[in-house]
N, C-alpha and C positions, 0 to 999 in steps of 0.2 A: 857600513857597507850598504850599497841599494838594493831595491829588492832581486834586481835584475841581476844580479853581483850573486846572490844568495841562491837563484835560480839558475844562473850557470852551473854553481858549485853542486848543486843539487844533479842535474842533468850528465854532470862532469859523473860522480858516482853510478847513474843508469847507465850510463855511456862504456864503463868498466865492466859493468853487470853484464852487458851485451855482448862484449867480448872475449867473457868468460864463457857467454853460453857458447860460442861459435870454438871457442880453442877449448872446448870440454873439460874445463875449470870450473866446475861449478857441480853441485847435486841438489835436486831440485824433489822436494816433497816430506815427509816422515818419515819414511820409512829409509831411501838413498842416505839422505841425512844421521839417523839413528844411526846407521851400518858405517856410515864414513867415521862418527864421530868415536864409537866405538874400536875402530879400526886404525882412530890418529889420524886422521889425512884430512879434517875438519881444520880450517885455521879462522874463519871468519862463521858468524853467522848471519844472514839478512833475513830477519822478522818482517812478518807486516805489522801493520798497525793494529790493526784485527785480530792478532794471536791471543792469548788471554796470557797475562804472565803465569800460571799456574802451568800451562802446555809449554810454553819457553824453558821455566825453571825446571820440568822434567826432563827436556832434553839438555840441558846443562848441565844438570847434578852436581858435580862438583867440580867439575873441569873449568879452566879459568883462560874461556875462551871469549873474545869479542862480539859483541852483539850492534848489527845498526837495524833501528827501527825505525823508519824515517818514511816508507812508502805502504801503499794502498798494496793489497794483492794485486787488484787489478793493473796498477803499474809493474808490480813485478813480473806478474804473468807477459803480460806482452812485450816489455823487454827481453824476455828469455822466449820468446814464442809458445810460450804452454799456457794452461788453464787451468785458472784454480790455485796458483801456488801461493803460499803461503810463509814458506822457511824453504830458504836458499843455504844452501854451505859452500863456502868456496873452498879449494879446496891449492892452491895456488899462493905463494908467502907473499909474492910479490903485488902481487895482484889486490892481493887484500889489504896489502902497506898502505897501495895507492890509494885504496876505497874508504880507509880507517884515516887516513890523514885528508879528503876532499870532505868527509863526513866531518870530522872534528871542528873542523873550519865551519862546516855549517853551522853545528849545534853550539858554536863558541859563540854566533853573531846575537844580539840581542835583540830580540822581534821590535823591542817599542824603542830602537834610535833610528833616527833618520838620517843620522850618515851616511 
């Protein structure tokens, strides 16, 4: 797959992101997040890169929920129009199908082929 191929798919996932923030699919910070997931209505979670796993694995605990860690805060932030975010929960089954399988696709391509 080229890089460009990998960067759709990439952009494909922000692009879901974005439309979750607009159809209020989504809870955006630590605190929304803890209270969602808590509450069952967490299905996906999007990390930044920046999280430390230690702050991730606290909000997972034992729950055997999905995680994509694949962007910057700063991309996540402004695909959702906020500042600062760091952990995203969607909150949306479908939504998340979409984003777990455009991500999978990513992380399956191997950086060093040049197919």
């Amino acid at each position: 797959m080229t890089r460009s191929a990998r960067n759709w798919m990439k952009d494909k996932v922000l692009s879901l992101l974005g439309f979750a923030a607009k159809s209020r699919k989504l809870l955006s910070g630590r605190r929304s997040v803890e209270r969602g997931l808590s509450e069952h209505k967490v299905v996906l979670l999007i990390a930044s890169k920046e999280i430390s796993r230690n702050a991730l694995e606290r909000l997972i605990h034992t729950r055997d929920i999905p995680v994509i860690q694949a962007y910057t805060a700063e991309q996540i932030s402004r695909v959702i129009g906020k500042t600062n975010r760091h952990i995203i929960g969607i909150t949306d089954p479908i939504m998340a199908e979409a984003m777990l399988e455009f991500s999978e696709q990513e992380v399956s391509v191997d950086e060093n082929s040049s197919i």
